[in-house]
N, C-alpha and C positions, 0 to 999 in steps of 0.2 A: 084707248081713248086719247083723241089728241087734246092739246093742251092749248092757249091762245096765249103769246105772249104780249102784251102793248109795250113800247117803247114811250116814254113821254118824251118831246122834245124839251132840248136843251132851253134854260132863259137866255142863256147868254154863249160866250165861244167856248167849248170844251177846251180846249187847248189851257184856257185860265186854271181849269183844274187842275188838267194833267203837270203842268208849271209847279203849282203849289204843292202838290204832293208830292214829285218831283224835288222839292226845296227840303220839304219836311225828309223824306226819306235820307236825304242825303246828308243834313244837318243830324240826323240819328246815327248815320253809319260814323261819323267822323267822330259822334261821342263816345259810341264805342270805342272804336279803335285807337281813339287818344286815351284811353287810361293807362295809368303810368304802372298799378300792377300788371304782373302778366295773368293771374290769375283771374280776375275781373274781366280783363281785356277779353280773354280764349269767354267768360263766362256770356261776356255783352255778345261776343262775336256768334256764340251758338244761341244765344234767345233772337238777335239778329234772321239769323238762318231760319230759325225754330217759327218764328213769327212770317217768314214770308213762308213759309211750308202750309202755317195753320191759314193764312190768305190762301192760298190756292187751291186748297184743298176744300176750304168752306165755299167760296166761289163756285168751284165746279162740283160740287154736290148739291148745292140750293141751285145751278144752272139745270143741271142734267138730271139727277133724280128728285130735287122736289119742284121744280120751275117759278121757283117763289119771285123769281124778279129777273128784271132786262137791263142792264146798263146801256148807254148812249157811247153809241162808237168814242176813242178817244185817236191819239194821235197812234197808238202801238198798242193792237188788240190782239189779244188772249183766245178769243174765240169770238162767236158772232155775237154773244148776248155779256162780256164781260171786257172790257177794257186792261191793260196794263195799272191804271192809276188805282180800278176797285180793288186789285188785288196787292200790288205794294201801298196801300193805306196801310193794312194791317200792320205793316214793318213799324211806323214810329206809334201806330195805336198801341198796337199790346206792349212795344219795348218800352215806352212812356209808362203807361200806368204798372208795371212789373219791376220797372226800376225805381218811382218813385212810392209804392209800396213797399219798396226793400229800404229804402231810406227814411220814411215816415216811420217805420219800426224798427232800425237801428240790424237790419240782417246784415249788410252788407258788411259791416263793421267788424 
């Protein structure tokens, strides 16, 4: 049985997205790898990793096997129905809230 996918058009220029997340991603990688333990550092660097893994991963299984949704082309796409930008979100989403849960409860420490 086929499936229908809809695209909703963009409000405004995708590219403003891809920029922003783009800023965010980048602003996360750089908090990683400036920690001054090495231990943290290797630690940030694999949640890092870990979180663009669980991005690509969730992306092309709600793409391919459940068709839950379509993203809008961006500037550097992934496949026809996913962007570059929906799947490096994940990178400062999960790494933000993982880090600042280890901090909120004193694990890090």
């Amino acid at each position: 049985m086929a499936t229908a996918v809809w695209v909703t058009p963009p409000l405004g220029p995708i590219w403003h997205l891809d920029i922003l997340v783009l800023l965010m991603s980048v602003f996360t990688i750089y908090h990683a790898i400036s920690e001054t333990n090495k231990d943290l550092r290797f630690r940030n660097v694999c949640l890092l990793f870990t979180s663009f893994l669980l991005g690509l991963g969730t992306e092309h299984a709600s793409l391919r096997f459940g068709g839950t949704h379509c993203h809008a082309a961006g500037i550097v796409n992934i496949s026809e129905c996913s962007s570059a930008n929906s799947v490096l979100y994940y990178v400062p989403w999960v790494y933000i809230c993982i880090t600042t849960a280890a901090e909120l409860t004193s694990a890090r420490r």
